[in-house]
VOPAGU-2260 file (C-alpha; in pm, 1 decimal, decimal comma):
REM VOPAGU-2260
SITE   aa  ch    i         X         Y         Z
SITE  UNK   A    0    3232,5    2433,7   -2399,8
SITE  UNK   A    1    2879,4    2375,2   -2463,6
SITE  UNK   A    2    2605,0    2339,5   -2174,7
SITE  UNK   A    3    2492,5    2054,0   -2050,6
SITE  UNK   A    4    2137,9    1972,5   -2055,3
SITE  UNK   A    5    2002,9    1937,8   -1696,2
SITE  UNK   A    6    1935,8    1611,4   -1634,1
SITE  UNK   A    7    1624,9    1472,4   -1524,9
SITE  UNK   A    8    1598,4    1386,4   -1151,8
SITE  UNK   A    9    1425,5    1037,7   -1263,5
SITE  UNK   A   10    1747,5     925,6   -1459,6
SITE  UNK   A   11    1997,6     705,4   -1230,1
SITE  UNK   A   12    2341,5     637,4   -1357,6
SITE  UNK   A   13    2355,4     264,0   -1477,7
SITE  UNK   A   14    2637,6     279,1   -1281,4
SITE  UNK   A   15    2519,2     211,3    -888,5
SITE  UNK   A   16    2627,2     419,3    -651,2
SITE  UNK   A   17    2805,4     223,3    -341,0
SITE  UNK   A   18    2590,9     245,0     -29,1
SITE  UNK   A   19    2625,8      80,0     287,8
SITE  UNK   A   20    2280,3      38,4     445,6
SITE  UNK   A   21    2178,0     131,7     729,0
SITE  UNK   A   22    1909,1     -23,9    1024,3
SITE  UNK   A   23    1640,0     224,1     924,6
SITE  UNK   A   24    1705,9     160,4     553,4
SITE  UNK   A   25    1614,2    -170,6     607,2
SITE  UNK   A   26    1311,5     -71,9     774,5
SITE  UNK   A   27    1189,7     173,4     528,2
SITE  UNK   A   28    1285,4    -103,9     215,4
SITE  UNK   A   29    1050,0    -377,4     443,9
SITE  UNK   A   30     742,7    -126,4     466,6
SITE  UNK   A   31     804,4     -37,9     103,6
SITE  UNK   A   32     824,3    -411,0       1,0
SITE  UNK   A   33     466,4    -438,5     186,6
SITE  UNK   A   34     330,0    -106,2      24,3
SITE  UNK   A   35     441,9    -193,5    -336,2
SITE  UNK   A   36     442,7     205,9    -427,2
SITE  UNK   A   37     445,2     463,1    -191,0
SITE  UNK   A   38     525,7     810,2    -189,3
SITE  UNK   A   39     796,0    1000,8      22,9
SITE  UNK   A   40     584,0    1076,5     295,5
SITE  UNK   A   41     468,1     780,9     342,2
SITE  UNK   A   42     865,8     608,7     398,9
SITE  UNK   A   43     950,2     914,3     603,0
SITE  UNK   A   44     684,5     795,3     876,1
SITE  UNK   A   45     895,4     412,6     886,9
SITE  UNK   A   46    1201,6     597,1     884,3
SITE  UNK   A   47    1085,9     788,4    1165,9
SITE  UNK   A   48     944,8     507,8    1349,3
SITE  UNK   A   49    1284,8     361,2    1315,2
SITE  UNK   A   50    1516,5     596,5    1414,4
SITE  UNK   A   51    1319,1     747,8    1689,1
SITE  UNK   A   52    1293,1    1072,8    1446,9
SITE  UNK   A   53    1690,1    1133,6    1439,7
SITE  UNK   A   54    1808,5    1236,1    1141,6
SITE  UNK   A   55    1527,7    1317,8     981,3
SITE  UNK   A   56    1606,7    1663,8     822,9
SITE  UNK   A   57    1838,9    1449,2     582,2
SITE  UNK   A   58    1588,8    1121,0     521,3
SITE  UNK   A   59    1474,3    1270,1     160,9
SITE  UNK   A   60    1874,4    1259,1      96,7
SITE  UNK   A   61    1923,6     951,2     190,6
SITE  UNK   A   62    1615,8     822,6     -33,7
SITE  UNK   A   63    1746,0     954,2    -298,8
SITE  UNK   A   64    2105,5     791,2    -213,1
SITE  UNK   A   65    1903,7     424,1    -223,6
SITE  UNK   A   66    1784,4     541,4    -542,4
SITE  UNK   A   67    2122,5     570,1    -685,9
SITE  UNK   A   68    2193,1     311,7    -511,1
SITE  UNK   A   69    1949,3      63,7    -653,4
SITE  UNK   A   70    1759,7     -44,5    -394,2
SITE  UNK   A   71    1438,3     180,5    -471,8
SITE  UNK   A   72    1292,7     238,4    -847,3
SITE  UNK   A   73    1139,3     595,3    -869,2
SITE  UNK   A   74     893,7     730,4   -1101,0
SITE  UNK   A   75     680,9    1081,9   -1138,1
SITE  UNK   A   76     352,4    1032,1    -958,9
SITE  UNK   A   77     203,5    1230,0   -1255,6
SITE  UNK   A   78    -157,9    1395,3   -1154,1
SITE  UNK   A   79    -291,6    1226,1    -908,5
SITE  UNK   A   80    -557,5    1396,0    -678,1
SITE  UNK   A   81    -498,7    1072,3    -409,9
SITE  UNK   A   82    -206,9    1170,6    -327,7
SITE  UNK   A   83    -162,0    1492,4    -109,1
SITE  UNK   A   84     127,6    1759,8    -232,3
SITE  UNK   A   85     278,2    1868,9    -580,4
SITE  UNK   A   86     361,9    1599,9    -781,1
SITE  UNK   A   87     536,3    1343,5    -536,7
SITE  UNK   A   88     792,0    1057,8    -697,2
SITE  UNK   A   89     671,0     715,1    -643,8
SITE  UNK   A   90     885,2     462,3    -507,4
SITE  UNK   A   91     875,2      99,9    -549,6
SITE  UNK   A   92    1122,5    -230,1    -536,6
SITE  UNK   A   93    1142,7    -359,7    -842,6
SITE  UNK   A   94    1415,6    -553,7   -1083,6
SITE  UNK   A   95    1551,5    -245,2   -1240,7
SITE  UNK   A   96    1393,1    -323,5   -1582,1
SITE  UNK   A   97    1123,9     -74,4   -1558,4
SITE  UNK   A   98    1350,9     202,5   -1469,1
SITE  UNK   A   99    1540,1     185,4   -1762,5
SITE  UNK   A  100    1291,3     125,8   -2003,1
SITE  UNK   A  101    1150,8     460,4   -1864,5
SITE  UNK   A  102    1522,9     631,6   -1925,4
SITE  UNK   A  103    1428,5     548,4   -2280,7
SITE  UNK   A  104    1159,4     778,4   -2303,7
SITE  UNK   A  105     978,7     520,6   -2509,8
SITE  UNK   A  106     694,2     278,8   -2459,9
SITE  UNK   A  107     791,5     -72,0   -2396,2
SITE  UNK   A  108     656,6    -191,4   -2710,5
SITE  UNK   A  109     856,5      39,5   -2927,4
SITE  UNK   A  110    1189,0      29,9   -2724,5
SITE  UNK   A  111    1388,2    -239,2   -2991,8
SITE  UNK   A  112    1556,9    -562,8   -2942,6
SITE  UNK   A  113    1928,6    -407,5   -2914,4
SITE  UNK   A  114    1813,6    -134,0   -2654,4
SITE  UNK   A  115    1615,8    -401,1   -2400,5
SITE  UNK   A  116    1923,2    -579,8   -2427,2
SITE  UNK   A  117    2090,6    -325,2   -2288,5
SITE  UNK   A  118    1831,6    -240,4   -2052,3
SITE  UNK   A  119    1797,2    -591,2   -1903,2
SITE  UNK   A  120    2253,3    -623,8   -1864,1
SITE  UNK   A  121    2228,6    -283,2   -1708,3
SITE  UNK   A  122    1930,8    -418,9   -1438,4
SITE  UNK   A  123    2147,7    -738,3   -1356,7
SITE  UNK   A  124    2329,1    -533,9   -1049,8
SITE  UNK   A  125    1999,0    -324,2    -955,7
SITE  UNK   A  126    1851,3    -690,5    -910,5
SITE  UNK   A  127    2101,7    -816,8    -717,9
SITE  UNK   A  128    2154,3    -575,9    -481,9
SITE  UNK   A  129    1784,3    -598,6    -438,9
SITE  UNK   A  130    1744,7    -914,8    -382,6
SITE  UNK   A  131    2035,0    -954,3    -104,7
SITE  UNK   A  132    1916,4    -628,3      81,6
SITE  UNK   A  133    1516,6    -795,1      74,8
SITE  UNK   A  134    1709,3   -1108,8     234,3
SITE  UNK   A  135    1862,4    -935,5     529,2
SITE  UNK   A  136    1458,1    -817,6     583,1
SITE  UNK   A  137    1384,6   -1146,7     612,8
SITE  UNK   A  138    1209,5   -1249,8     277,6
SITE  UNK   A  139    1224,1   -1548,1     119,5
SITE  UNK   A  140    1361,6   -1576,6    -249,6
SITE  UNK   A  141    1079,2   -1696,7    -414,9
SITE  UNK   A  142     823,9   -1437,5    -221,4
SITE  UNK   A  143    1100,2   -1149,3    -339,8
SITE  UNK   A  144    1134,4   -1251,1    -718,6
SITE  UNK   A  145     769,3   -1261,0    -686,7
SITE  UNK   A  146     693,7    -932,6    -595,8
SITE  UNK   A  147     984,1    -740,2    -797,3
SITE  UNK   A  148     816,3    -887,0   -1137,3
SITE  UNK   A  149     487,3    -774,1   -1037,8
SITE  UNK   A  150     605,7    -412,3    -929,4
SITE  UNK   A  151     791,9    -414,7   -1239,8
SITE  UNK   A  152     493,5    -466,9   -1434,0
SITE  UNK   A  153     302,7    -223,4   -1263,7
SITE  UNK   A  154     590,0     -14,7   -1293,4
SITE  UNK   A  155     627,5     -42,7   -1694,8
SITE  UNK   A  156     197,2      14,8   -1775,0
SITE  UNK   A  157     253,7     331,7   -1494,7
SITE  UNK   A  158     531,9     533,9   -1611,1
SITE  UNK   A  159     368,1     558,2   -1987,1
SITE  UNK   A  160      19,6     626,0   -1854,0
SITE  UNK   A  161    -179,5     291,1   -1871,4
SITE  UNK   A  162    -390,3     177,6   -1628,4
SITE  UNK   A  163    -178,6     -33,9   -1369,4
SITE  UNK   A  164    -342,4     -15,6   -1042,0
SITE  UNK   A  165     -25,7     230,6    -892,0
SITE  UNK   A  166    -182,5     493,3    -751,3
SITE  UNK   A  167    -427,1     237,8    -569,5
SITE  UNK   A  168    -110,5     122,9    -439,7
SITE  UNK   A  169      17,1     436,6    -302,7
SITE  UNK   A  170    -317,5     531,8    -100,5
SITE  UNK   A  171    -311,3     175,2      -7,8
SITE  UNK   A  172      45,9     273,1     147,9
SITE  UNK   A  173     -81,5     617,6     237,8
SITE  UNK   A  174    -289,1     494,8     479,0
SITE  UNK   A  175     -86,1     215,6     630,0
SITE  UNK   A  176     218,3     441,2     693,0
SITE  UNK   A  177     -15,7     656,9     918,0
SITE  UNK   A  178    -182,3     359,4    1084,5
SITE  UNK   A  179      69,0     145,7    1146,4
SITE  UNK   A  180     321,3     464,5    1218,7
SITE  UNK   A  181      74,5     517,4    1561,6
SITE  UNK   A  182      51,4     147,8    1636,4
SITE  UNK   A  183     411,7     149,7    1650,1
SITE  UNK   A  184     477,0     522,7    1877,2
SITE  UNK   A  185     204,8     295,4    2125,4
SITE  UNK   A  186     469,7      26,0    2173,3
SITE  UNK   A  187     259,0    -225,2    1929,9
SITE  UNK   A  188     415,8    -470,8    1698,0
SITE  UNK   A  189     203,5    -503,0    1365,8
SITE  UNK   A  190     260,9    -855,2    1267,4
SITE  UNK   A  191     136,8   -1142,6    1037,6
SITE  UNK   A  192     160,2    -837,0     718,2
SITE  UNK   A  193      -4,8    -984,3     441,2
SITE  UNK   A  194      -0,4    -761,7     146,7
SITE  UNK   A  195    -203,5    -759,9    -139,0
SITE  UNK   A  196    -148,1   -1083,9    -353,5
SITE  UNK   A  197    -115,1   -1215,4     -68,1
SITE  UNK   A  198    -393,7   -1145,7     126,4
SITE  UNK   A  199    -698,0   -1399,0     129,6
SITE  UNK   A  200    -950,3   -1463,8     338,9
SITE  UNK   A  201   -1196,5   -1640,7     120,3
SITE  UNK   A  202   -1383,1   -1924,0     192,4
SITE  UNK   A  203   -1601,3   -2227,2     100,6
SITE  UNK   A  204   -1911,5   -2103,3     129,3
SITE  UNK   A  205   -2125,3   -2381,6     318,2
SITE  UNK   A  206   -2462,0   -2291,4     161,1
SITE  UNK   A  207   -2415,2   -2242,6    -211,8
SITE  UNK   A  208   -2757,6   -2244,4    -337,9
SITE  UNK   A  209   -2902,0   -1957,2     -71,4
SITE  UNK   A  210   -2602,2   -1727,5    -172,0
SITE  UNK   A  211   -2540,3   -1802,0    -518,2
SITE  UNK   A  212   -2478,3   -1429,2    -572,3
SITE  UNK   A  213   -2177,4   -1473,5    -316,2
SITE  UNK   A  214   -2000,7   -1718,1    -455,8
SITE  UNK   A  215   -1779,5   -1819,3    -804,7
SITE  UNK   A  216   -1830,4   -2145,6   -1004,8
SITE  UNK   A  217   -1621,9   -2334,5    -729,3
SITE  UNK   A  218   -1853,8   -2245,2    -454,9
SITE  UNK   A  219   -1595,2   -2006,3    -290,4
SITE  UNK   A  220   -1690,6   -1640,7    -135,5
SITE  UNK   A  221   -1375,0   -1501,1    -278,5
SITE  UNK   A  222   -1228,9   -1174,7     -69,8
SITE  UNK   A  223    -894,7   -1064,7    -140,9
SITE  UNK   A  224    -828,3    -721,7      62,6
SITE  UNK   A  225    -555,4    -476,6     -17,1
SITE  UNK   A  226    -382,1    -608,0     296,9
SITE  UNK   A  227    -427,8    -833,3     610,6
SITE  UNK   A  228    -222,7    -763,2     926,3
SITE  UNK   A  229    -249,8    -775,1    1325,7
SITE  UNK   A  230    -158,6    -526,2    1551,0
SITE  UNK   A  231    -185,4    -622,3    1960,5
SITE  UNK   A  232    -355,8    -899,2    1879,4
SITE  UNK   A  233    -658,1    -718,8    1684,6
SITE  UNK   A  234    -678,4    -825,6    1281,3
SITE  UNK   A  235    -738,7    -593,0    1030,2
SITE  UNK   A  236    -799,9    -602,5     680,2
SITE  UNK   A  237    -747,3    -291,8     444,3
SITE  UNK   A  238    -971,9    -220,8     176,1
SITE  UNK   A  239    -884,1     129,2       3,6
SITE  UNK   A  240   -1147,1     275,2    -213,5
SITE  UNK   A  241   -1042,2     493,2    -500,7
SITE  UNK   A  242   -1369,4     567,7    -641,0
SITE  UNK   A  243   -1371,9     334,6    -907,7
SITE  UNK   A  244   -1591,8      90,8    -783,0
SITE  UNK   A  245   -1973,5     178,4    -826,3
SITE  UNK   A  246   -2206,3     129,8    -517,3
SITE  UNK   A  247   -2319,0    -180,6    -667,6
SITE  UNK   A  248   -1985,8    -322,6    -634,0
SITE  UNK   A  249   -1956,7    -223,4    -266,4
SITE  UNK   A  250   -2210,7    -348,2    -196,9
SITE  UNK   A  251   -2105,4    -692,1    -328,4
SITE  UNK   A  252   -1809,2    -670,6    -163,9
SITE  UNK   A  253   -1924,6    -576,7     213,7
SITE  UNK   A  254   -2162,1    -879,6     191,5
SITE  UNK   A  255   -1890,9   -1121,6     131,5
SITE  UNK   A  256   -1737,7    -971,1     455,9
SITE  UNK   A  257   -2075,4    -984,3     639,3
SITE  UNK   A  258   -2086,0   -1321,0     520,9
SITE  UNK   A  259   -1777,8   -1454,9     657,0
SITE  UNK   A  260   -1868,0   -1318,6     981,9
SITE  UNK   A  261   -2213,2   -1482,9     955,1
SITE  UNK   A  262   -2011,1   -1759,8     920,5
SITE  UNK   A  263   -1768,1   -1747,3    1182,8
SITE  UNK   A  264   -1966,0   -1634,7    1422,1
SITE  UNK   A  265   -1897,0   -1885,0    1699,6
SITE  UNK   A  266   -1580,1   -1825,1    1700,4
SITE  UNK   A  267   -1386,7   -1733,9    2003,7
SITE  UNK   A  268   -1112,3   -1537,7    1795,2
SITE  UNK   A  269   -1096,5   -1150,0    1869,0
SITE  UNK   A  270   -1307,1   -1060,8    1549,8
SITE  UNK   A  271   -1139,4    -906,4    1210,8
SITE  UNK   A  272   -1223,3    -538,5    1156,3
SITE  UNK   A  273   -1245,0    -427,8     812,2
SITE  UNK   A  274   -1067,0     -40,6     785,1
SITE  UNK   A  275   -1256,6     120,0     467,7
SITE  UNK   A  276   -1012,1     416,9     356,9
SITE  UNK   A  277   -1227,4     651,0     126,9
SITE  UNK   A  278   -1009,7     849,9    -118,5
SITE  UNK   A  279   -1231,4    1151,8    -188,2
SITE  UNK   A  280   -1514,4    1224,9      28,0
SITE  UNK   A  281   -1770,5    1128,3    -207,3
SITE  UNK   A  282   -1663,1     829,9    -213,3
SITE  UNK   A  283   -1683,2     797,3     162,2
SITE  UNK   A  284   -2027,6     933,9     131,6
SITE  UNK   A  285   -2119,4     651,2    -117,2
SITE  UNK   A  286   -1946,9     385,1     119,9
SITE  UNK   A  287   -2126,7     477,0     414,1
SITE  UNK   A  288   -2480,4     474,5     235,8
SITE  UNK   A  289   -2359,8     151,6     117,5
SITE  UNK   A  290   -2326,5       1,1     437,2
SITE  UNK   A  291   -2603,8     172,8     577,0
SITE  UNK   A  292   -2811,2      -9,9     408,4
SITE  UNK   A  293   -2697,9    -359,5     450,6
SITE  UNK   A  294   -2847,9    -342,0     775,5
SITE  UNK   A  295   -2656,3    -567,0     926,5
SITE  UNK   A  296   -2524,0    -605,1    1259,6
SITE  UNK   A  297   -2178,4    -649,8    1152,6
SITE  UNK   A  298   -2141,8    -348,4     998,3
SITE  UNK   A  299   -2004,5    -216,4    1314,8
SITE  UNK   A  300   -1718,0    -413,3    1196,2
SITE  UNK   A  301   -1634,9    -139,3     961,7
SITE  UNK   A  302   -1450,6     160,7    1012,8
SITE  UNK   A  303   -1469,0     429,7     732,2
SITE  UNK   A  304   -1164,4     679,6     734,8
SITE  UNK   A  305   -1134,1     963,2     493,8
SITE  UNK   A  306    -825,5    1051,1     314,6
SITE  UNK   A  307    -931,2    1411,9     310,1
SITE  UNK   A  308    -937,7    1403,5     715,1
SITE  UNK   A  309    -601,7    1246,9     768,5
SITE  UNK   A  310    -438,4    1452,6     526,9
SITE  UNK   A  311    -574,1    1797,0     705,9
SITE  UNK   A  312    -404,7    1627,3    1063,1
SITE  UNK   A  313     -79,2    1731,7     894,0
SITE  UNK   A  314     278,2    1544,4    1057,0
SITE  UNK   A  315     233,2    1270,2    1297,9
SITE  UNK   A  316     181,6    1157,6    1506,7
SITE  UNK   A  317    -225,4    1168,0    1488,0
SITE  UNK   A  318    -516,6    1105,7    1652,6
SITE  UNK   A  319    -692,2     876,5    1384,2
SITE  UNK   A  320   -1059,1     916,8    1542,9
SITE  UNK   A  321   -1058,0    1230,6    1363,2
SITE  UNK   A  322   -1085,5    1026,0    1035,9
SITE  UNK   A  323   -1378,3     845,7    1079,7
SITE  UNK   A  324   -1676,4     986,3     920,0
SITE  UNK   A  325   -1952,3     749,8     955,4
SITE  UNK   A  326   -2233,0     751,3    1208,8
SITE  UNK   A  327   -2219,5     327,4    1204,7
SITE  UNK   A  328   -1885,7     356,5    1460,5
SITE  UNK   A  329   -2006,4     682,8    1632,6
SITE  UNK   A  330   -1919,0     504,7    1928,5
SITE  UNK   A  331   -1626,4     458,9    1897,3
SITE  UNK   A  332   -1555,6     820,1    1788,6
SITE  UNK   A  333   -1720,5     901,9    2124,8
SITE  UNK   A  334   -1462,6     790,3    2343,8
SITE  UNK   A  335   -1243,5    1014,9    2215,6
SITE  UNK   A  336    -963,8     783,7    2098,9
SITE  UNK   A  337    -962,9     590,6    1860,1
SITE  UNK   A  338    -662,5     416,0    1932,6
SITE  UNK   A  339    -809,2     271,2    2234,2
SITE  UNK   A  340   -1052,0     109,9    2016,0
SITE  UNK   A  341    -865,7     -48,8    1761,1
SITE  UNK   A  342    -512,3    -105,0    1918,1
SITE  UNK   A  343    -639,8    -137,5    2311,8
């Protein structure tokens, strides 16, 4: 009998696998919904969070079981120097449709007629089963069709090597996994999740002719951060910084924050803190001389984390003042925990 070529550990059987899921499945498919894409360390931490760190020894089984399963889409994380480890598989939720265009070895333009035929019959279950999992989350339809033809999208430019935004995704999720993972050990919800698409907290700017360089042809100061949440009654939005954006751009961007807190000034809601999580250390080095030189009194509202730093903590939990490497919230790194500051 002749050998069998080894198949690849990105092909999934167009037949599902059954799979009854589990509490901490559902918690790990919520966070991923959130994320978008996120790597396998990055679920472990919500699985752990869920299941008080039972069962952990077998969680990378038991991804790969919602794989078969459906419920996840993976895909080779390729080289990617923001993410930390060998080659990690991606993970997202998405409609099936991606993942078996990528079976195809082909790009989606040259897959033909016939074959996406058979693609799109064979993603009918995957969908399904996605959607009704995403309901018992808690998800509305319309928000869940939303997101799974965006992911699949993302998911279709990313798996033949076009620029899609994915791995800004994943350090997006990298950091939220840890952050949110040590919210949650303190006993601290983290609520009102608004992910990006979603998030928005721009504004009609009320003085359109002295900050014409702020705003767009409606008048608006437009900020739209990677994602908006709340955790013990502190707001936080998420801006993760790659490296592709010059300082220029920065700086654009941190005076549309400092204007919305010009602008909001009187108000007596706790104030939003802007997290600023630097994916190399030059870029963090470029961020902080950024802000440095806004000199402004609400830079204080940023924190600047390094990827570099959290990744050397190793397995959580962590003490996240170790990741802060900018002399603007010294002071807070001088009480010695960081938590305190932002969660307390």
């Amino acid at each position: 009998m002749a050998d069998r070529a080894p198949r690849s550990r990105l092909h999934r059987d167009p037949l599902l696998a059954p799979l009854a899921l589990q509490n901490r499945d559902l918690t790990v498919l919520r966070d991923l919904y959130y994320y978008r894409f996120a790597s396998t360390p990055a679920l472990m931490r919500s699985a752990e969070w869920a299941s008080g760190g039972h069962g952990m020894q077998h969680f990378a089984k038991r991804l790969t079981q919602l794989w078969r399963a459906g419920y996840v889409s993976r895909f080779d994380a390729g080289s990617n120097r923001y993410l930390h480890g060998s080659r990690p598989f991606l993970y997202t939720i998405e409609s099936g449709k991606a993942a078996g265009a990528a079976r195809t070895g082909r790009r989606p333009e040259d897959i033909s007629e016939s074959a996406w035929r058979d693609i799109l019959r064979e993603a009918t279950p995957v969908r399904t089963r996605v959607r009704e999992a995403l309901l018992a989350c808690g998800f509305e339809l319309a928000d869940i069709d939303r997101v799974l033809h965006n992911n699949t999208e993302l998911a279709l430019k990313h798996y033949v090597g076009d620029t899609s935004g994915v791995r800004h995704h994943a350090l997006t999720a990298e950091f939220l996994s840890v952050f949110w993972y040590q919210a949650r050990m303190d006993g601290h919800a983290v609520d009102n999740i608004q992910p990006d698409g979603i998030a928005d907290l721009s504004f009609r700017e009320p003085e359109p002719r002295r900050h014409r360089e702020l705003i767009n042809r409606e008048g608006t100061v437009v900020i739209k951060p990677d994602c908006v949440f709340t955790i013990a009654g502190h707001r936080f939005a998420l801006e993760a910084e790659t490296g592709t954006s010059s300082a220029s751009a920065l700086t654009r961007k941190f005076r549309r924050y400092i204007r919305a807190f010009e602008c909001t000034r009187d108000q007596k809601d706790t104030p939003l803190r802007v997290l600023l999580y630097c994916g190399s250390d030059a870029q963090t080095r470029t961020v902080s001389s950024v802000l440095a030189a806004l000199r402004s009194e609400f830079v204080t509202r940023f924190l600047i984390l390094a990827a570099s730093n959290l990744r050397a903590l190793g397995s959580s939990p962590v003490d996240l003042r170790h990741c802060i490497s900018s002399p603007l919230v010294e002071q807070i790194a001088d009480t010695g925990r960081l938590r305190v500051a932002l969660f307390g």
